[in-house]
Legacy VTK file of the C-alpha trace (Angstrom):
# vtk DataFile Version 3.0
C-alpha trace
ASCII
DATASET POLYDATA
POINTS 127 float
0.000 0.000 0.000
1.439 3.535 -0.493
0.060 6.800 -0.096
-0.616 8.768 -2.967
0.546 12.192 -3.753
-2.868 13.484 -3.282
-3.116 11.438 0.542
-4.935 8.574 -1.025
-4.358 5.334 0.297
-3.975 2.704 -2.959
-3.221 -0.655 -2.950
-1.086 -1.747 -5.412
-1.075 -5.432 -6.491
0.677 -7.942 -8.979
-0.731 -10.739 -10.856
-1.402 -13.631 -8.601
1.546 -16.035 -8.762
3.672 -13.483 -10.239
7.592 -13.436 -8.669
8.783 -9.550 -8.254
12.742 -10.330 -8.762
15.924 -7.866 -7.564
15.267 -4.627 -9.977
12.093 -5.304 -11.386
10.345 -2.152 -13.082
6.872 -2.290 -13.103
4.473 0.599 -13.660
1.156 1.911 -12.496
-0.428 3.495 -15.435
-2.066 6.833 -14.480
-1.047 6.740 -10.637
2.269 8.934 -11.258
3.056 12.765 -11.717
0.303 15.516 -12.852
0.641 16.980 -16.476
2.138 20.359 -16.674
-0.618 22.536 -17.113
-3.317 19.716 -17.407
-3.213 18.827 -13.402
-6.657 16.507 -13.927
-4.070 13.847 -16.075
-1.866 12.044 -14.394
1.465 10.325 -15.928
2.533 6.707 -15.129
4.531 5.569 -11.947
7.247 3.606 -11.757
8.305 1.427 -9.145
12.138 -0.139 -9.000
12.114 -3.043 -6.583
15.039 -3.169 -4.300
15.389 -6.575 -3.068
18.442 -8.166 -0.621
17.761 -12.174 -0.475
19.722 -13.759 2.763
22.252 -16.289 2.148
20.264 -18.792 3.724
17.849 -19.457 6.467
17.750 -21.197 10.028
14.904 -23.054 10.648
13.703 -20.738 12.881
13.671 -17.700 10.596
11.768 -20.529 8.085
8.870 -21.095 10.705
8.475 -17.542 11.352
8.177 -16.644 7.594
5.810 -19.877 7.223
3.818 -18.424 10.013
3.958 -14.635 8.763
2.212 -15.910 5.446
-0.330 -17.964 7.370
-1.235 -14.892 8.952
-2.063 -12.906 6.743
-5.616 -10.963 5.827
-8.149 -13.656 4.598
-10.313 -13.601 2.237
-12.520 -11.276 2.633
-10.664 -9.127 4.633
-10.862 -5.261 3.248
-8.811 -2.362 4.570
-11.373 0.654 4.925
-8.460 2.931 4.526
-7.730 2.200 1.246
-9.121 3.871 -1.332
-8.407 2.580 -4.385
-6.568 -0.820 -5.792
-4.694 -0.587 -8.823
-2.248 -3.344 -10.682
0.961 -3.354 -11.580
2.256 -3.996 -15.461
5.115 -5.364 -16.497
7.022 -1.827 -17.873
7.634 -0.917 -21.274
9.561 1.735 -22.936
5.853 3.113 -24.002
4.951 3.787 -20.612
7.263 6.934 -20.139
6.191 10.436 -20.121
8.475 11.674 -22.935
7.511 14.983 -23.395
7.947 17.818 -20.762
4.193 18.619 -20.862
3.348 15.543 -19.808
2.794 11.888 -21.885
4.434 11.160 -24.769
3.200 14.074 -27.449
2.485 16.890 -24.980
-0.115 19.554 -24.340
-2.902 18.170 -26.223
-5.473 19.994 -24.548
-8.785 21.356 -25.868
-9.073 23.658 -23.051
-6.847 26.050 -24.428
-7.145 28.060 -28.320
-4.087 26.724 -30.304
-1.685 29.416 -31.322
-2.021 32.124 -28.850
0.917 31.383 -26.980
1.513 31.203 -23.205
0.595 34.168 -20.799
-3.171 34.990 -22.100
-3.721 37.941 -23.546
-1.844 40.775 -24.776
-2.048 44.001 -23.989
-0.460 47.247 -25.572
0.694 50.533 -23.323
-0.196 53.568 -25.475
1.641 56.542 -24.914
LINES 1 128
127 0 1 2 3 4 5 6 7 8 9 10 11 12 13 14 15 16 17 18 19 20 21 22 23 24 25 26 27 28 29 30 31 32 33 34 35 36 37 38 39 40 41 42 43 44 45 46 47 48 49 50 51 52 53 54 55 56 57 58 59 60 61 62 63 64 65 66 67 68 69 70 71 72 73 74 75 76 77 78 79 80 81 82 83 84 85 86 87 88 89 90 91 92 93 94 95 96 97 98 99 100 101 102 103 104 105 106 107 108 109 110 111 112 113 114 115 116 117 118 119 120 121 122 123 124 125 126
C-alpha cells in the first residue's frame, strides 16, 4: 500500500503467482506525476524493486516466515483505509512520459485556443 501524492491510500497489487525479482520495473499506469498545465491527467509511476535475499535461512527464521504468510488478511478481509486498488504492469519503454508537458506528445489539450501562446492575452501601453 502507499500513499498517494494526493493522501490517497492505494493498494497496489501484482498478478497472482507473479515473482517480483531484484530490480524489477513495473508501472502503475495513471497513478504517477500531474501533467504540466493539465493537473486533472496524471502520468505513469514507476516502481524499481530493491530486493536483498539472505544467504540462507535457520529453521527458525523458516517457521516464522511460514507463520507470517499464514497470517495474513483472509479472504474477505478489506482495509477501509484504502481507497483505491490498482495493478501493476510489467514496464515498457511506451509507458514513459516523454515529453515535458506531460505523456508522450504533450499539451494536447482542448481547453486552451491553439496558437495564442503562453501568458493569455496581450495588452499594448499607449503613450
Amino acid at each position: 500500500m502507499l500513499k498517494h501524492l494526493d493522501g490517497r491510500k492505494i493498494r497496489i497489487k501484482n498478478k497472482p503467482g507473479e515473482v517480483i525479482k531484484p530490480d524489477d520495473i513495473k508501472t502503475v499506469e495513471g497513478y504517477g506525476m500531474p501533467y504540466h498545465k493539465q493537473t486533472y491527467k496524471f502520468g505513469n509511476l514507476f516502481i524499481v524493486f530493491k530486493v536483498t535475499f539472505p544467504d540462507k535461512l535457520s529453521s527458525a527464521q523458516m517457521s516464522k516466515i511460514s507463520e507470517a504468510l499464514a497470517s495474513t488478511k483472509k479472504k474477505g478481509d478489506v482495509d477501509m483505509d484504502v481507497v483505491e486498488t490498482c495493478e501493476l504492469k510489467e514496464f515498457k519503454e511506451h509507458h514513459r512520459n516523454t515529453h515535458h508537458e506531460g505523456g508522450t506528445q504533450g499539451n494536447d489539450s482542448e481547453e486552451e485556443d491553439e496558437g495564442h501562446g503562453h501568458g493569455g492575452q496581450r495588452v499594448r501601453c499607449n503613450q
